[in-house]
C-alpha positions as CSV (number, residue, x, y, z in Angstrom):
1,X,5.8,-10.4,28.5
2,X,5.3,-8.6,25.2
3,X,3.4,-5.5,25.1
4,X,0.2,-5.3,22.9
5,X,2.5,-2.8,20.6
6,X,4.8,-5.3,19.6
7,X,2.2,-6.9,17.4
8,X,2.5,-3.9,15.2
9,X,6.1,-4.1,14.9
10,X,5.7,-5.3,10.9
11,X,3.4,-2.6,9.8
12,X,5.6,-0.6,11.2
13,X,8.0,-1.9,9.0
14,X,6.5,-1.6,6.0
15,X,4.9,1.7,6.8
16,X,8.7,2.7,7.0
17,X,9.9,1.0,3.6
18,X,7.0,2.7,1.9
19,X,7.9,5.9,3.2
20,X,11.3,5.3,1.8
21,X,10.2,3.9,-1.4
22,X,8.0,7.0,-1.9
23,X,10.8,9.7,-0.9
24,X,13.5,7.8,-3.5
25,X,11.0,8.0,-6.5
26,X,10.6,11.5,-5.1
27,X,14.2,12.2,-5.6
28,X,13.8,10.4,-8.9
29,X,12.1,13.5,-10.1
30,X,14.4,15.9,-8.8
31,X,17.0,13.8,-10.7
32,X,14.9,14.1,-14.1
33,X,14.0,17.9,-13.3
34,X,18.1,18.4,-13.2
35,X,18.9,15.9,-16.2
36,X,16.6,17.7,-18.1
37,X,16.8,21.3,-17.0
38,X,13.2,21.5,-16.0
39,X,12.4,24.1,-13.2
40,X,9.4,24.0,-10.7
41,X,6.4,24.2,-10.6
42,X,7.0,22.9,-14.5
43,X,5.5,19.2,-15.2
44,X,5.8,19.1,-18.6
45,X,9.2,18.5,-20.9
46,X,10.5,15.2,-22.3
47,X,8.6,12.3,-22.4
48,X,11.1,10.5,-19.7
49,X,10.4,13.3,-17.8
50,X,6.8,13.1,-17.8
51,X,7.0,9.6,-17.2
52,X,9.0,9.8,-13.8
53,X,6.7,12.8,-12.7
54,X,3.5,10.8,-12.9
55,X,4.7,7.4,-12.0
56,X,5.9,9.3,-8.8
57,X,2.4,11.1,-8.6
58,X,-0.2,8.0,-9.4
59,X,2.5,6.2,-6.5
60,X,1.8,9.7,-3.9
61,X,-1.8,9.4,-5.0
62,X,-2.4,5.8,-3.7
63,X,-0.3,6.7,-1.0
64,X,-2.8,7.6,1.8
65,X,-5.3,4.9,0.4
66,X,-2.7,2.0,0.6
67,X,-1.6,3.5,4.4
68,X,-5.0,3.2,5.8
69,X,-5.6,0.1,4.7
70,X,-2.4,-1.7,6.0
71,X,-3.4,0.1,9.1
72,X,-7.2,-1.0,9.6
73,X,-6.4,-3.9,8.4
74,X,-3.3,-4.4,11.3
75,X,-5.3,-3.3,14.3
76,X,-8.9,-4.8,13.3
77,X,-7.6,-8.3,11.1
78,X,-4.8,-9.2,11.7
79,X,-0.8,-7.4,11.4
80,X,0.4,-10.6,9.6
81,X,-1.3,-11.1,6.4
82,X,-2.2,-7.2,6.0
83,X,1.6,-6.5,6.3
84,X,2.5,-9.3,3.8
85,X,-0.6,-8.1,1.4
86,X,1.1,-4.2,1.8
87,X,4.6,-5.7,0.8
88,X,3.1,-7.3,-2.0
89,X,1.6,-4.0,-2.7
90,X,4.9,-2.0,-2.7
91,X,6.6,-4.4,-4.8
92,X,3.8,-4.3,-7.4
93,X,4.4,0.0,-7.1
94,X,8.3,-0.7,-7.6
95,X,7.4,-3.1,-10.6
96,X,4.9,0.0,-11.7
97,X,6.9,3.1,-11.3
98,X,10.7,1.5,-13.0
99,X,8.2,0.2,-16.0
100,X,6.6,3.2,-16.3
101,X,9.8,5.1,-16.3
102,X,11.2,3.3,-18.8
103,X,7.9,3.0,-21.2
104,X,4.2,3.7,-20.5
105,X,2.9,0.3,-22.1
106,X,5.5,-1.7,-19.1
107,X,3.5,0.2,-15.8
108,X,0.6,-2.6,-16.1
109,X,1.8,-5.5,-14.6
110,X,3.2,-3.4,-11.8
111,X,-0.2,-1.7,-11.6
112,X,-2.3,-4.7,-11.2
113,X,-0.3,-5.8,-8.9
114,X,-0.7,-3.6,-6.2
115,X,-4.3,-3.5,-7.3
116,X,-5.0,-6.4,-6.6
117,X,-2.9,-6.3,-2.9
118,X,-4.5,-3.1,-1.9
119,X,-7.8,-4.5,-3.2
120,X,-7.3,-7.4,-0.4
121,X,-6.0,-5.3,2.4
122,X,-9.5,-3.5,1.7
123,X,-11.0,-7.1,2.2
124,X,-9.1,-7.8,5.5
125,X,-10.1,-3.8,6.8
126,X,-13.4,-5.1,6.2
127,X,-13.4,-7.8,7.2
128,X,-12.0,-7.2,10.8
129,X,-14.1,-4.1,11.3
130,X,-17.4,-5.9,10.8
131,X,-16.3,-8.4,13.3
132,X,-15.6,-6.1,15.4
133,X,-18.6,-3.7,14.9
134,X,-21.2,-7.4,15.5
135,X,-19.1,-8.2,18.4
136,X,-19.8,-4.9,20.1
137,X,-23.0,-3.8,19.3
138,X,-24.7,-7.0,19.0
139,X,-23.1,-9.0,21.0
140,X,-22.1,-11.4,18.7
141,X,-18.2,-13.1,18.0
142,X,-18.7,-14.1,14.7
143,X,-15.7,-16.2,14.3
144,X,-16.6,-18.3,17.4
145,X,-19.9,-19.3,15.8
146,X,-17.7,-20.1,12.7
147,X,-15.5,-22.2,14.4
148,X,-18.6,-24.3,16.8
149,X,-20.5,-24.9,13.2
150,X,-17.2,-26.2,11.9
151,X,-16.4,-28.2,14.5
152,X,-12.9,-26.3,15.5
């Protein structure tokens, strides 16, 4: 029999690859820094330089946000589509951060992108937590009534 922490195992997953992805642009930096003889706490220098420092930042920024959501949206949703919506999400920030690197003007695509993904992982947090919240304070299972009106 499967414990109820199993279902988590793919969030889990991609909680770890984002981890990763974030510490390697991280190291990116530190690369530039060194290629380009930039000491800390300096941000500014070359414009590759300033490129890979805020491509790495906007990423570390939408960090926390994109986190939560996977998680809300794993526990109170559904771990399936909020971990395929958070890979989508991290591809879209790989597409961002190597087009940003190499030219401002090619971040966009990347950007939108994990917009969009982060924008439905909000959905499915939602989502799941006003089912939940109607189930247990009104008594109500809202996707039971869905499915005896639909004929499921």
């Amino acid at each position: 029999m499967s414990r109820e922490i199993d279902r988590y195992v793919l969030p889990a997953a991609v909680t770890l690859a984002g981890t990763y992805q974030l510490a390697k642009y991280a190291r990116a930096v530190g690369a530039a820094r060194h290629k380009f003889n930039i000491s800390p706490p300096d941000v500014t220098g070359p414009p590759e330089f300033i490129r890979t420092y805020r491509a790495h930042q906007n990423t570390f920024e939408f960090y926390p946000m994109s986190l939560t959501s996977l998680w809300l949206g794993s526990v109170f949703f559904h771990p399936v589509p909020s971990s395929l919506l958070y890979t989508g999400y991290l591809y879209g920030r790989y597409k961002y951060f190597h087009g940003y690197v190499e030219d401002a003007d090619k971040r966009l695509t990347g950007f939108v992108l994990s917009a969009r993904c982060l924008v439905g992982l909000m959905i499915l947090s939602l989502l799941g937590i006003s089912h939940k919240a109607i189930r247990y304070f009104h008594g109500a299972d809202l996707f039971k009534l869905a499915q005896e009106r639909l004929g499921c």
